[in-house]
GUDREN-672409 format. One line per 3 residues: their letters; for each residue x, y, z of N, C-alpha, C. Coordinates in Angstrom, 3 decimals. Example, Ala and Ser with C-alpha at 12.3 -4.5 7.8 and 13.67 -1.06 7.14 Angstrom:
AS) 13.190 -5.690 7.800 12.300 -4.500 7.800 13.200 -3.300 7.800  12.850 -2.250 7.080 13.670 -1.060 7.140 12.900 0.030 7.870
This chain:
XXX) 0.831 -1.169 0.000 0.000 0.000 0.000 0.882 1.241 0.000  0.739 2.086 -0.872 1.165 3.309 -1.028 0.681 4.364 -0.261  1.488 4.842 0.497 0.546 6.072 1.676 1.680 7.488 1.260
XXX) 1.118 8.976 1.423 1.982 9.414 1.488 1.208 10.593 2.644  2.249 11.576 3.249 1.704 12.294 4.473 1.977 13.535 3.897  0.877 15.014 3.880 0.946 16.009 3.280 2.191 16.648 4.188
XXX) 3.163 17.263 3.698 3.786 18.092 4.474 3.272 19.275 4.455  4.182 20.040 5.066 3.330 21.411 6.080 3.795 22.245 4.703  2.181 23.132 4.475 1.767 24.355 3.332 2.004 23.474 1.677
XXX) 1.872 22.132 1.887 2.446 21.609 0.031 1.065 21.808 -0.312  0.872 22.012 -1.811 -0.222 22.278 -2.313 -0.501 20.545 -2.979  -1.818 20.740 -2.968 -2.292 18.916 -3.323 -1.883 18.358 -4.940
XXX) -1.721 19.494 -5.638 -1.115 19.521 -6.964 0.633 18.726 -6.234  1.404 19.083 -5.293 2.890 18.888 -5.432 2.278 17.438 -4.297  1.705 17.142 -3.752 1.124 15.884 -3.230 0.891 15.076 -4.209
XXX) 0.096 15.148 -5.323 -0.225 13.727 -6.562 0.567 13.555 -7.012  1.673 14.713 -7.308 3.212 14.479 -8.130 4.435 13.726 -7.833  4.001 13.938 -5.957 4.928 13.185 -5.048 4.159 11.692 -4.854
XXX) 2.807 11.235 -4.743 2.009 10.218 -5.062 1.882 9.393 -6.506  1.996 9.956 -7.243 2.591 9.607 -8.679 3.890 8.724 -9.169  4.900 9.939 -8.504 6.186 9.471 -9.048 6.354 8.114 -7.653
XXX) 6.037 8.104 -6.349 5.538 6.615 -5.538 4.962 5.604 -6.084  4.084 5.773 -6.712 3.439 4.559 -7.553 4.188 4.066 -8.706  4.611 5.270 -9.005 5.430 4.634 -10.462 6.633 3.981 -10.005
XXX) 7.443 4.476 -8.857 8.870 3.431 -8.178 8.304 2.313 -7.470  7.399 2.065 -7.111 7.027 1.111 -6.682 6.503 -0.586 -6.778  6.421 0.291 -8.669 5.740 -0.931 -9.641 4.169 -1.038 -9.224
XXX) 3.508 -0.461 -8.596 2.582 -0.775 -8.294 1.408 -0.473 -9.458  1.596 0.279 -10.503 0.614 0.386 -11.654 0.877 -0.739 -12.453  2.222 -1.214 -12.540 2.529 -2.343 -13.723 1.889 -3.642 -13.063
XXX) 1.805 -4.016 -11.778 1.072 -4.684 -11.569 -0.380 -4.736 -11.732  -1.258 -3.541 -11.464 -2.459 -3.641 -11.327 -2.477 -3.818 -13.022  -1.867 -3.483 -14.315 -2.168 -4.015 -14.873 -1.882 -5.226 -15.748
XXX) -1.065 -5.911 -14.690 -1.064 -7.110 -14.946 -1.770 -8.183 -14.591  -2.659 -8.168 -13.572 -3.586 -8.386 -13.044 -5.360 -7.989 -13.645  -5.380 -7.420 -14.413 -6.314 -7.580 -15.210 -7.006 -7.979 -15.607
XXX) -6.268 -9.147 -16.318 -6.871 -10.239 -16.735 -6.416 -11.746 -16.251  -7.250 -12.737 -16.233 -6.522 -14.448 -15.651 -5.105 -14.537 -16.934  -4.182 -14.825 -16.799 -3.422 -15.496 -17.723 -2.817 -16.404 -17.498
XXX) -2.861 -17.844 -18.330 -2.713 -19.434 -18.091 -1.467 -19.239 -17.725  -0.959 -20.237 -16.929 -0.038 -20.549 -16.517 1.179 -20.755 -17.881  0.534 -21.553 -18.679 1.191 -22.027 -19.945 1.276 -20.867 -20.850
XXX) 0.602 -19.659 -20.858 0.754 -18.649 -21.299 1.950 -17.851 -21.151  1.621 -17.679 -19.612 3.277 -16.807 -18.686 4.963 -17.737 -19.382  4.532 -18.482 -19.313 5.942 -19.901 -19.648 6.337 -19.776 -21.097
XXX) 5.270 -19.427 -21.612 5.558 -19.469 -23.715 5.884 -17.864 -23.455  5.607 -17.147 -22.689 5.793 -15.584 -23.598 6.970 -15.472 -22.310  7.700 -15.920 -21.301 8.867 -15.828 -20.744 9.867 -16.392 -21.543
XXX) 9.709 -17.917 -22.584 10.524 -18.521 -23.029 10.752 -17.609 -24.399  9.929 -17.299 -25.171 9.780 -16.182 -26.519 10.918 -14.805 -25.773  11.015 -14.207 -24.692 11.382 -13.247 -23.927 13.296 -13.517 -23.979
XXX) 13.415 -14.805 -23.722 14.511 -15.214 -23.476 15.508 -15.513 -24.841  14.336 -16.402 -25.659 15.000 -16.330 -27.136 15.137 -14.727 -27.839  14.770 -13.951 -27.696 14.796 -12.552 -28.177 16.243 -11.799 -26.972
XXX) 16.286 -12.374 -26.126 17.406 -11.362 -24.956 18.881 -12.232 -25.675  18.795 -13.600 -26.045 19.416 -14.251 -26.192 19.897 -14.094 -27.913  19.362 -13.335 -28.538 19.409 -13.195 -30.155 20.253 -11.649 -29.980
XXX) 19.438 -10.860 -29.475 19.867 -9.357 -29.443 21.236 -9.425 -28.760  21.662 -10.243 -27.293 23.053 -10.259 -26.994 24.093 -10.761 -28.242  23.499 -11.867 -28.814 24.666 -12.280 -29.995 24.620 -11.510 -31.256
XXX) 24.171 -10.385 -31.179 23.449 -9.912 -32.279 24.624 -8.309 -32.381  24.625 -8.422 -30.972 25.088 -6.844 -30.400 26.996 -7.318 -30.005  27.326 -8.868 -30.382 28.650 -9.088 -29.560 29.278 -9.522 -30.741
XX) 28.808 -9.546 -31.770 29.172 -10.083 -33.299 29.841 -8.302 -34.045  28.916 -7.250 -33.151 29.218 -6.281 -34.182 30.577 -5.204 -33.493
C-alpha cells in the first residue's frame, strides 16, 4: 500500500506528483495491470521462453558487431 503524508503548506497539486512518481517506483501500476486479466499458466511460460530467445538473439546480435 502506497501512503503518502501532506507536508506542512504543500499544495495537493505537489502531493499527486509526489504520489505519482511513488506509484510509479514502486511498480505498483505495472502490476495492477497485470492483473487484469486471468493469464494461463502455460501462457506466462511461452511468452517468458519467446522473452529469453529474443534477450538471447539481441546479446549475440550486439557481440558479433
Amino acid at each position: 500500500m502506497v501512503k503518502i503524508v501532506l507536508r506542512e503548506r504543500e499544495s495537493v497539486q505537489e502531493a499527486v506528483r509526489r504520489f505519482r512518481k511513488l506509484v510509479e517506483r514502486t511498480g505498483l501500476k505495472r502490476e495492477l495491470r497485470r492483473r487484469e486479466r486471468y493469464e494461463k499458466p502455460s501462457a506466462i511460460k511461452r511468452k517468458a521462453k519467446i522473452r529469453a530467445i529474443r534477450k538471447t538473439k539481441a546479446t549475440a546480435m550486439s557481440a558479433t558487431k
